[in-house]
N, C-alpha and C positions, 0 to 999 in steps of 0.2 A: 231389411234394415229400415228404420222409422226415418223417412224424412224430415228436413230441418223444422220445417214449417211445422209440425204433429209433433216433434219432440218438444216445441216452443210454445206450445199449447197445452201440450200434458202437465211440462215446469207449472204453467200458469195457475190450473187445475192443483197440482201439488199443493202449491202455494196458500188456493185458498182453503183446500182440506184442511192445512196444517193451521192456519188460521181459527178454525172452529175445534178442533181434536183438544178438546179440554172441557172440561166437567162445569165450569163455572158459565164459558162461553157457548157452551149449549144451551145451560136454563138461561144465558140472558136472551138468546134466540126468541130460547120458548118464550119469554115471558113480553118479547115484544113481538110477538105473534097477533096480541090483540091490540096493539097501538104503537102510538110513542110513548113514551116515560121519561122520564127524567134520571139524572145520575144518585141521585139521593134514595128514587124510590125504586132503583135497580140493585141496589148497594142493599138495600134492606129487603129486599125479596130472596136475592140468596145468601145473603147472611155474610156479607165481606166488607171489608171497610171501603172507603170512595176512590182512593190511591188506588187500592188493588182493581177495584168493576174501571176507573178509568184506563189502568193500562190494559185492560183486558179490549175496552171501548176501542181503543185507539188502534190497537192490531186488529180490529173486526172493520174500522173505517178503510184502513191504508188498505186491506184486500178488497173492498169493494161492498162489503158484507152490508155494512149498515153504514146510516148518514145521520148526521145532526144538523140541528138548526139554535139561536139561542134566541130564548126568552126572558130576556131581563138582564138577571143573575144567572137565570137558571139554564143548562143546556140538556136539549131533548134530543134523547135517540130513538131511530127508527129503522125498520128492516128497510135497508135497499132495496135487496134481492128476497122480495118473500116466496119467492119460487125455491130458495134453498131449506124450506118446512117441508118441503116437498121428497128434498133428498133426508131430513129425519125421519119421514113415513116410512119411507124403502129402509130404511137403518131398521127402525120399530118391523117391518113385516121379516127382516130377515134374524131378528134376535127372537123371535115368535118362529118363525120356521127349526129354530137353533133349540127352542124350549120343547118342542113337538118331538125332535130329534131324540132329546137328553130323556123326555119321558119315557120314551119308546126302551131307549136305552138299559135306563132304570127299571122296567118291569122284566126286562128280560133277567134280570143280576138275577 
């Protein structure tokens, strides 16, 4: 049986998985991998209007994900946790272990 404390941890964990499990809030990961950015020039990198990268912003702040600061007008976002590019590598080597797999596969057909 999982203890209180480790199932209230895992929740926690859950949480910010389910935070990132989306196609849009990956590339914005990826794309503040190399800095901060601002919400205009994140909105035009993956190709979605400002409405939608800020709600997507705002559920990456609330789990921890990323942080802002404002400049002016403008508000810049940045990886909080850039230790979580870390956990896309492990994703990337194991969709690469999955490709190795399918070829294998395939020559056998």
């Amino acid at each position: 049986m999982i203890k209180q404390n480790k199932l209230f941890l895992y929740e926690k964990q859950a949480e910010i998985a389910k935070a990132i499990a989306q196609p849009y809030r990956i590339a914005i990961v990826d794309f503040l991998k190399d800095g901060e950015q601002c919400v205009c020039d994140i909105a035009e990198h993956i190709g979605a209007g400002r409405s939608n990268v800020s709600r997507h912003l705002s559920v990456m702040v609330s789990a921890g994900i990323l942080e802002y600061r404002k400049d002016g007008l403008k508000v810049i976002y940045s990886l909080k946790t850039p230790c979580i590019l870390g956990f896309f590598e492990c994703i990337t080597n194991c969709l690469k272990e999955q490709a190795k797999e399918n070829q294998k596969l395939f020559k056998a057909i």
